[in-house]
C-alpha positions in Angstrom: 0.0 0.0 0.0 2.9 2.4 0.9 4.3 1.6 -2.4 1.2 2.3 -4.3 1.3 5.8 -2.6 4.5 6.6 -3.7 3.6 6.2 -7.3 0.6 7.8 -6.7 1.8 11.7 -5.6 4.6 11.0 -7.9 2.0 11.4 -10.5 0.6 14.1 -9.1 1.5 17.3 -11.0 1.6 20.0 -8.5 3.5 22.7 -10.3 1.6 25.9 -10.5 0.1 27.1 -13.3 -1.4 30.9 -13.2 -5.2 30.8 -13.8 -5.8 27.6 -14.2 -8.2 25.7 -12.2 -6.1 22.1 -12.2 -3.7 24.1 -9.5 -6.6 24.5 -7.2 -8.0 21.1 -7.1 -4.6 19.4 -7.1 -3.0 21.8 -4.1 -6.4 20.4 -2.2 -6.1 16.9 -3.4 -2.5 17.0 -1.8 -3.5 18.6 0.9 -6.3 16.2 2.1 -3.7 13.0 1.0 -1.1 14.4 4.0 -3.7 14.5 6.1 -5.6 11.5 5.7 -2.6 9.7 5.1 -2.2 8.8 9.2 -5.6 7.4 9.0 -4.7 5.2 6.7 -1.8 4.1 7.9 -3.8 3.1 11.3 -6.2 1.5 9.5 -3.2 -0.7 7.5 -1.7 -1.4 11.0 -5.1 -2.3 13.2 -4.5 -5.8 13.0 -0.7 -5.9 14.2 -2.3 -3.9 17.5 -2.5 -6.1 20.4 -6.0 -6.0 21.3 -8.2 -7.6 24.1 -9.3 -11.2 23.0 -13.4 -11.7 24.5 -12.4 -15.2 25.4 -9.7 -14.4 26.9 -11.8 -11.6 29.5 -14.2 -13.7 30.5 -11.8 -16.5 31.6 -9.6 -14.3 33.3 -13.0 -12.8 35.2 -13.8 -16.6 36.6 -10.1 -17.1 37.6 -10.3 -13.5 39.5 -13.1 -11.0 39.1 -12.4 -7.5 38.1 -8.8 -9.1 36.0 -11.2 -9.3 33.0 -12.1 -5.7 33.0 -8.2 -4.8 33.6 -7.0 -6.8 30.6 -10.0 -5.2 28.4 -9.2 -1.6 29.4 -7.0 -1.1 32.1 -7.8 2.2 32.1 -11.4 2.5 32.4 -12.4 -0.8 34.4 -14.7 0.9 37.3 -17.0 -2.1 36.7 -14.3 -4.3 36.7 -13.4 -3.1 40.5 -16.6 -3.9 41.4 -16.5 -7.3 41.2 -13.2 -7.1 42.8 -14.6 -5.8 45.7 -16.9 -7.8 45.9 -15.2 -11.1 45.6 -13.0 -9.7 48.6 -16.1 -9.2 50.9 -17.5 -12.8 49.7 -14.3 -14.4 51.0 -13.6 -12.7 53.7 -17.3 -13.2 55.1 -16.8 -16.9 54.1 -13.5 -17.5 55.8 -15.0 -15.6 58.8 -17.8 -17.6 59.5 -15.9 -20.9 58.8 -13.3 -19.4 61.3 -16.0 -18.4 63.9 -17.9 -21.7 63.4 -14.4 -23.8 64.3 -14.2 -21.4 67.7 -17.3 -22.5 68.5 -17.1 -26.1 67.8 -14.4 -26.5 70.4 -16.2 -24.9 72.8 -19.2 -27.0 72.9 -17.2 -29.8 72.8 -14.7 -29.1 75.5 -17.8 -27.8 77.5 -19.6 -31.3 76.9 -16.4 -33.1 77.8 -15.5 -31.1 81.0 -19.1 -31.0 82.4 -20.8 -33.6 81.0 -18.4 -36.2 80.2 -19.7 -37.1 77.5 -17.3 -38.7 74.0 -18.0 -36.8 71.1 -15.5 -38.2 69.3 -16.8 -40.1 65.8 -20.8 -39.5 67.1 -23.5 -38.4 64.7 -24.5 -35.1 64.5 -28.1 -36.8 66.4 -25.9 -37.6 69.4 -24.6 -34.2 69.4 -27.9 -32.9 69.8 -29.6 -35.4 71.9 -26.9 -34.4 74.5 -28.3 -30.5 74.4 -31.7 -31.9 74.9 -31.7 -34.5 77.7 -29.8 -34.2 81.2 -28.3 -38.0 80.8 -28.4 -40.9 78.5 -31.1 -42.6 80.3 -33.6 -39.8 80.3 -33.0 -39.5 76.4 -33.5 -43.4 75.8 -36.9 -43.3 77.9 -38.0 -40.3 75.9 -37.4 -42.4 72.8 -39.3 -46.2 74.2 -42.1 -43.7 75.4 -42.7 -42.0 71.6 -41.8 -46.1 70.0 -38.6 -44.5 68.3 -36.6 -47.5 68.3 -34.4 -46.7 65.3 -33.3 -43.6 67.7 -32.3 -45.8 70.8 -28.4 -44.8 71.8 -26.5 -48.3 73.9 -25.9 -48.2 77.2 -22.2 -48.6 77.2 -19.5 -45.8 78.6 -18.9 -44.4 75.3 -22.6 -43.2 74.5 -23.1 -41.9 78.6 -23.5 -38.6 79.4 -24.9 -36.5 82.5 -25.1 -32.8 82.9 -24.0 -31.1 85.9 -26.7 -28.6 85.9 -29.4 -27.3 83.0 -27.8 -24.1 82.6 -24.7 -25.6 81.2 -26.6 -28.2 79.0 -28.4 -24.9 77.6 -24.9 -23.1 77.0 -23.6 -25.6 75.2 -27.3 -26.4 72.9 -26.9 -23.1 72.5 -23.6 -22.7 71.4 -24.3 -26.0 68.7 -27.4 -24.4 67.5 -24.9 -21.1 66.7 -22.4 -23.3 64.7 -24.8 -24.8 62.7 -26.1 -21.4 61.8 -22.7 -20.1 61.0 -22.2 -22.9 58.6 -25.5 -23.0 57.0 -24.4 -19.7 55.3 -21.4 -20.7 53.7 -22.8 -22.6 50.8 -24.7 -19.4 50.4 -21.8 -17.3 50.3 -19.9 -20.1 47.5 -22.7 -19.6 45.7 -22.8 -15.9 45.5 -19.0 -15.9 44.7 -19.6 -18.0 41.6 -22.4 -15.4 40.4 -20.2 -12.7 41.0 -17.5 -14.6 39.2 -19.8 -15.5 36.1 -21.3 -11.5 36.0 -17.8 -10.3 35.9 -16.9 -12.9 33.1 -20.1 -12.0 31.2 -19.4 -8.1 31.7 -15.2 -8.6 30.7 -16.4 -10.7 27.6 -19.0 -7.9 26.5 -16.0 -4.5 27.4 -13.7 -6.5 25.1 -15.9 -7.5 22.5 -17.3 -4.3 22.0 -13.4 -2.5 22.0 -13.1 -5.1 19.1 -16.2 -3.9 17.3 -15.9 0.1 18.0 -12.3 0.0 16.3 -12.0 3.3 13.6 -12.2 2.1 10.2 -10.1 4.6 7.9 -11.0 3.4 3.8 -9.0 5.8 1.2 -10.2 5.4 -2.9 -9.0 6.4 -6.2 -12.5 7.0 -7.3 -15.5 9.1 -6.5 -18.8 7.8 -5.2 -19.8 8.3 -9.3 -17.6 5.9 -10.0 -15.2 8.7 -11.7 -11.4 9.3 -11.2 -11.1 11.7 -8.0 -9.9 10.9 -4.0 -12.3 9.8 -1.7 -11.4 9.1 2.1 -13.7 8.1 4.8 -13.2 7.7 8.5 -16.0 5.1 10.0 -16.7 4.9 13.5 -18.7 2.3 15.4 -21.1 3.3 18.4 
């Protein structure tokens, strides 16, 4: 193309001639060639331009969100950093309550080892609770012949016995169960919302980059008119 050019304004005859109309429309013809010529050049060179791939945005959005909306435009990614933030509040509210759930764990179990020596090593999550609702073992198991639960029945054999000191402490630790199972019970919730926000930010990154692609300038330069007649034509195309 840069060769074509060339042999184009060499053609050009741009010496002035006194009165004659050719010297007007040539002088402009030049004129509008050096400026256009840029354009053209850019237009040439679009595809040698690194530019954001829309596959490439939305995987990097799932791997971290916001890191799509960088890579599209790192310098106008406010959506992008929205994501981000919110990806950090997810995990941080994730890995608190998992933290807070663990602190709580040990403490009912230490509290139903020291007070009411009970084993709640390898027990169901039903023995766990059984203990926060009955004083001792053999209150629990009469509770269960009186309502014919049989499948419920725990053995009567050192490693299922358990007996409370008092009620208030069998209460502080049903309580302090009942707090971890509500801790943990939002964490799925929370996983969840972090792959939303991580398929949003994907779906947004893929759109910014795709549509950086599309909005490119298109320069187009002609040796003939829109009649189809020898004269320059230029245009400069954008996309919106």
């Amino acid at each position: 193309m840069s060769n074509e050019f060339s042999k184009f304004l060499k053609k050009v005859d741009t010496t002035p001639v006194v009165g004659c109309r050719m010297f007007d429309v040539q002088k402009v013809m030049v004129s509008v060639i050096i400026f256009i010529f840029p354009l053209i050049s850019f237009a040439q060179n679009q595809e040698s331009v690194e530019l954001p791939s829309p596959r490439g945005a939305f995987l990097r959005s799932l791997v971290m969100p916001g890191w799509g909306h960088y890579y599209a435009d790192n310098e106008n990614w406010n959506r992008g950093k929205y994501h981000l933030a919110g990806e950090v509040i997810l995990a941080l509210s994730y890995f608190g309550l998992n933290a807070r759930a663990n602190y709580l764990e040990n403490d009912f179990r230490t509290l139903a080892v020291s007070k009411a020596g009970a084993d709640l090593t390898g027990k169901s999550r039903n023995f766990q609770i059984a203990i926060g609702n009955y004083d001792d073992l053999a209150s629990y198991n009469d509770a269960q012949l009186r309502n014919r639960n049989w499948d419920n029945l725990f053995p009567q054999t050192p490693e299922y016995e358990w007996n409370w000191e008092n009620s208030t402490l069998r209460n502080q630790y049903k309580d302090t169960r009942v707090r971890v199972d509500k801790n943990r019970s939002q964490l799925p919730t929370l996983l969840a919302l972090m792959v939303v926000n991580r398929l949003g930010s994907g779906i947004s990154a893929f759109v910014q980059a795709r549509d950086r692609l599309e909005n490119i300038p298109e320069a187009r330069f002609s040796y003939l008119n829109e009649f189809g007649e020898p004269g320059l034509t230029a245009s400069l195309r954008f996309n919106f």
